[in-house]
TORZA-496700 format. One line per field, with one value per residue (C-alpha): residue in one letter; x, y, z. Coordinates in pm, 1 decimal, padded with zeros to 6 digits. Each point is the difference from the previous one (the first is absolute). Example, Ala and Ser with C-alpha at 12.3 -4.5 7.8 and 13.67 -1.06 7.14 Angstrom:
<recs>
code: (A,S)
east: (01230.0,00137.0)
north: (-00450.0,00344.0)
up: (00780.0,-00066.0)
</recs>
This chain:
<recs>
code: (X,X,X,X,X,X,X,X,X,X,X,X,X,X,X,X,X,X,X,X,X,X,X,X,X,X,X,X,X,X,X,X,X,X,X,X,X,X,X,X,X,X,X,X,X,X,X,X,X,X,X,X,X,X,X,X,X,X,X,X,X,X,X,X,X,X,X,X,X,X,X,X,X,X,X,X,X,X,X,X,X,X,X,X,X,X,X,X,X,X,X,X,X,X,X,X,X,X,X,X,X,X,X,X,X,X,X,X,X,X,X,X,X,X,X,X,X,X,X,X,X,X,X,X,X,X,X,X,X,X,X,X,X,X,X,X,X,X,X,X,X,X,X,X,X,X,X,X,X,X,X,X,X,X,X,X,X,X,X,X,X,X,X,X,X,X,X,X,X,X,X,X,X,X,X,X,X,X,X,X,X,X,X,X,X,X,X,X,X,X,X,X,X)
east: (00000.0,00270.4,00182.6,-00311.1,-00038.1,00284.1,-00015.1,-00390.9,00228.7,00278.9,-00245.4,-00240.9,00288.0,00157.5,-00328.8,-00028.5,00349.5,-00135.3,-00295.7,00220.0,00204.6,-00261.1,-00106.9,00347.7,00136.7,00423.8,00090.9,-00153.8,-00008.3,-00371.8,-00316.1,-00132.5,-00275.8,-00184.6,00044.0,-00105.1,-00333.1,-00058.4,00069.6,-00247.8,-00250.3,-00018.8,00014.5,-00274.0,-00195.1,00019.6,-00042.9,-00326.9,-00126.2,00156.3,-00064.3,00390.1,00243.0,00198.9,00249.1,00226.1,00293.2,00200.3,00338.1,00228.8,00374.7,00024.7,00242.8,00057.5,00074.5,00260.8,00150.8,00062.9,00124.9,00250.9,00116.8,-00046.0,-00263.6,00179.0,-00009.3,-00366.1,-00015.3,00167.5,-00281.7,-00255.8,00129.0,00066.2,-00367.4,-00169.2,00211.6,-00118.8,-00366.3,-00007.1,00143.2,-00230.6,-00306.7,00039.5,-00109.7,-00353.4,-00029.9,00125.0,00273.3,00042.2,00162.5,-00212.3,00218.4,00300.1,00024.7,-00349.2,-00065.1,-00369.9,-00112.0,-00280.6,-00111.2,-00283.6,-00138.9,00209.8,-00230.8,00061.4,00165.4,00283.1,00042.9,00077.9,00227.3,00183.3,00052.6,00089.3,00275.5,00136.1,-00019.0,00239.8,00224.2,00072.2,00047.6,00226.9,00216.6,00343.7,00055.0,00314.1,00114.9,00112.8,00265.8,00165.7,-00113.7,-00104.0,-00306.9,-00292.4,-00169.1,-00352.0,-00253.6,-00397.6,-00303.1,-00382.3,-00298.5,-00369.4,-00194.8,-00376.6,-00255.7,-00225.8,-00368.8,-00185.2,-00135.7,00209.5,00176.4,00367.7,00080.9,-00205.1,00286.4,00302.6,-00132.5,-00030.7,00313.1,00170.8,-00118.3,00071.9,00343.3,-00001.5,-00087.2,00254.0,00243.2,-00106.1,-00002.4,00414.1,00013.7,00114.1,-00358.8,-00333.4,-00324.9,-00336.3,-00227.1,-00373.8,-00202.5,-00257.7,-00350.9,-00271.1,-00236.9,-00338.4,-00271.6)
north: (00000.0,00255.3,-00112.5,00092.9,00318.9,00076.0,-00038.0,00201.2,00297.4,00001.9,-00054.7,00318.5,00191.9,-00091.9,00131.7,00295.1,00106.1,-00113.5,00241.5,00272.4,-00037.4,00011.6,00361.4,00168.0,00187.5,-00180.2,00307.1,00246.8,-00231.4,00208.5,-00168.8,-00077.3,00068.7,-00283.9,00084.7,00350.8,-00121.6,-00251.4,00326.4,00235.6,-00271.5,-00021.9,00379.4,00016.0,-00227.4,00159.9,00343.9,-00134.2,-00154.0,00294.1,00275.6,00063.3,00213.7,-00168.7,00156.1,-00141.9,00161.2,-00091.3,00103.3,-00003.6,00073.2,00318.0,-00074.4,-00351.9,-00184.4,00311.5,-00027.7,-00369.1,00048.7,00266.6,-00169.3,-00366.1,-00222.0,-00105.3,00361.6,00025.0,-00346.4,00214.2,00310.9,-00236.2,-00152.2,00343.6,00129.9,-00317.8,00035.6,00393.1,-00109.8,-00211.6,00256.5,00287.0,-00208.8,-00342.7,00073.4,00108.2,-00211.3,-00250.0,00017.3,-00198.1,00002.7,-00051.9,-00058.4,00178.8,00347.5,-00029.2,00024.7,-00042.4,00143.8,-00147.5,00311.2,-00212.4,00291.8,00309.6,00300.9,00104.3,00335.8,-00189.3,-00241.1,00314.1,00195.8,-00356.1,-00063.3,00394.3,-00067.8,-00322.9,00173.3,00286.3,-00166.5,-00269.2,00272.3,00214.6,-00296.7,-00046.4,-00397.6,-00129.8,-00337.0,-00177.9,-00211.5,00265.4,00317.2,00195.7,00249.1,-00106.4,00348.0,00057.4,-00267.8,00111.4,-00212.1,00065.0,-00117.6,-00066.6,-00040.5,-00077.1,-00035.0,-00346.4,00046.7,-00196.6,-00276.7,00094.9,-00295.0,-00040.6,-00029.0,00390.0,00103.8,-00091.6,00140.5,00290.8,-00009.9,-00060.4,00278.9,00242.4,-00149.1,00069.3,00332.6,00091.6,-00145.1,00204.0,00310.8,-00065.1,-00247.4,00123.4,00041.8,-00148.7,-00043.5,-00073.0,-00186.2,00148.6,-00135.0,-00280.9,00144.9,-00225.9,-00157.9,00063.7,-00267.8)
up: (00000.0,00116.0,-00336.7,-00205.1,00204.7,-00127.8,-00352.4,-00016.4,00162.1,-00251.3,-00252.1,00156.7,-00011.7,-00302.7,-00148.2,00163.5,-00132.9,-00354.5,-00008.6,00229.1,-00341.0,-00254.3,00145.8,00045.6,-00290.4,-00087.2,-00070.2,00265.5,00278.8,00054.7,-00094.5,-00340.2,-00220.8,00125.5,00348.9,-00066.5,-00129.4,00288.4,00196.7,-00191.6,00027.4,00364.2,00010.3,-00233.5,00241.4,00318.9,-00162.1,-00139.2,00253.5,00275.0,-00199.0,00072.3,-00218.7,-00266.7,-00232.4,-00218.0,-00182.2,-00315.6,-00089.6,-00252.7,-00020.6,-00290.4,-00331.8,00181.8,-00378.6,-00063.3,00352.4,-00083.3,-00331.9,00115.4,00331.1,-00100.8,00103.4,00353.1,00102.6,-00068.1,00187.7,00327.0,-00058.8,-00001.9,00350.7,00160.7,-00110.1,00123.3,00365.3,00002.0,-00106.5,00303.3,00243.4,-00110.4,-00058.3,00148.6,00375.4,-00155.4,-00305.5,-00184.6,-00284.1,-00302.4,-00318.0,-00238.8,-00317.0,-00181.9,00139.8,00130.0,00368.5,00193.3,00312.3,00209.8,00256.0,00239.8,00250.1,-00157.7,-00078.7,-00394.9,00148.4,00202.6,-00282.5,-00196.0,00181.4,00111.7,-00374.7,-00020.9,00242.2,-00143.4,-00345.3,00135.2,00184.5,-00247.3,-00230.7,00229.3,00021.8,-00188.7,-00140.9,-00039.5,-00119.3,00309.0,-00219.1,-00157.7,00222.9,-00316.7,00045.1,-00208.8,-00003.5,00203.0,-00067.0,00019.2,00053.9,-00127.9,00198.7,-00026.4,00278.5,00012.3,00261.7,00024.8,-00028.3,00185.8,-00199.9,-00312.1,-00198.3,00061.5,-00370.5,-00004.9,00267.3,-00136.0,-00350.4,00185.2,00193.7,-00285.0,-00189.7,00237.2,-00022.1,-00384.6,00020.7,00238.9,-00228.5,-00271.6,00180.9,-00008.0,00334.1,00316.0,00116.1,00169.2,-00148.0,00159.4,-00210.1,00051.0,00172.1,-00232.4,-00004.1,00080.2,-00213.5,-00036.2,00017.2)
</recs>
């Protein structure tokens, strides 16, 4: 029996590592896109059925395909890192951070009004963009490196797919205003009959 015990332990815990793995970005060490929308899902829940604040932020690293193409892709490898450790200082004791592909980062804001998401991506935004990177192999200074965000508000009730789309569009358009900015997406109005 003890023997057995045992071997259902390992085994537990050999699968928990498995599916710890299958949600943690290689690269980032932070979560990944499927973690994120486990995340938003439960969010989603308890703000439906709490009528409690969700917010959820996108981001995207500005000229990242140049930055690579100028520094070479390990460099852009080491921004990556650095902006997924400074995601999870500035956001990580209120939300949960995830890469969510490439460049592309995802912020899950469970219980943050819209204004403090806003001025919290403000502040990441400037400081990230105050910073000076340097390659840590060869000590060379990479120039200043800017972010863009969208950030959108969950209405109750609203699909998830809706959010992101809108999310994501704020994202766009703060892109296309030159990057270095934050975007709200408006709020969805709601449908009649």
């Amino acid at each position: 029996l003890a023997v057995a015990t045992d071997r259902l332990s390992a085994a537990r815990a050999s699968t928990e590592a498995a599916l710890a793995e299958s949600r943690t970005d290689s690269l980032t060490k932070t979560a990944n896109w499927k973690a994120f929308y486990a995340s938003l899902r439960t969010a989603a829940t308890d703000a439906a059925e709490n009528r409690a604040l969700l917010v959820v932020l996108m981001l995207d690293i500005d000229q990242f395909s140049t930055f690579n193409e100028r520094h070479g892709r390990a460099t852009g490898d080491q921004l990556l890192r650095m902006i997924a450790a400074e995601l999870q200082k500035a956001f990580g004791a209120s939300g949960f951070v995830a890469r969510h592909g490439g460049d592309s980062f995802g912020i899950v804001l469970p219980g943050v009004e819209t204004e403090a998401a806003v001025a919290m991506a403000h502040a990441f935004r400037a400081a990230f963009a105050s910073r000076r990177i340097i390659n840590r192999a060869t000590a060379q200074p990479l120039g200043v490196v800017t972010v863009s965000i969208g950030l959108a508000e969950y209405r109750r009730g609203e699909a998830l797919a809706h959010l992101i789309y809108r999310c994501r569009g704020a994202l766009d358009q703060a892109r296309s205003l030159g990057g270095d900015g934050v975007v709200v997406a408006a709020v969805p109005t709601p449908r009649l009959g």
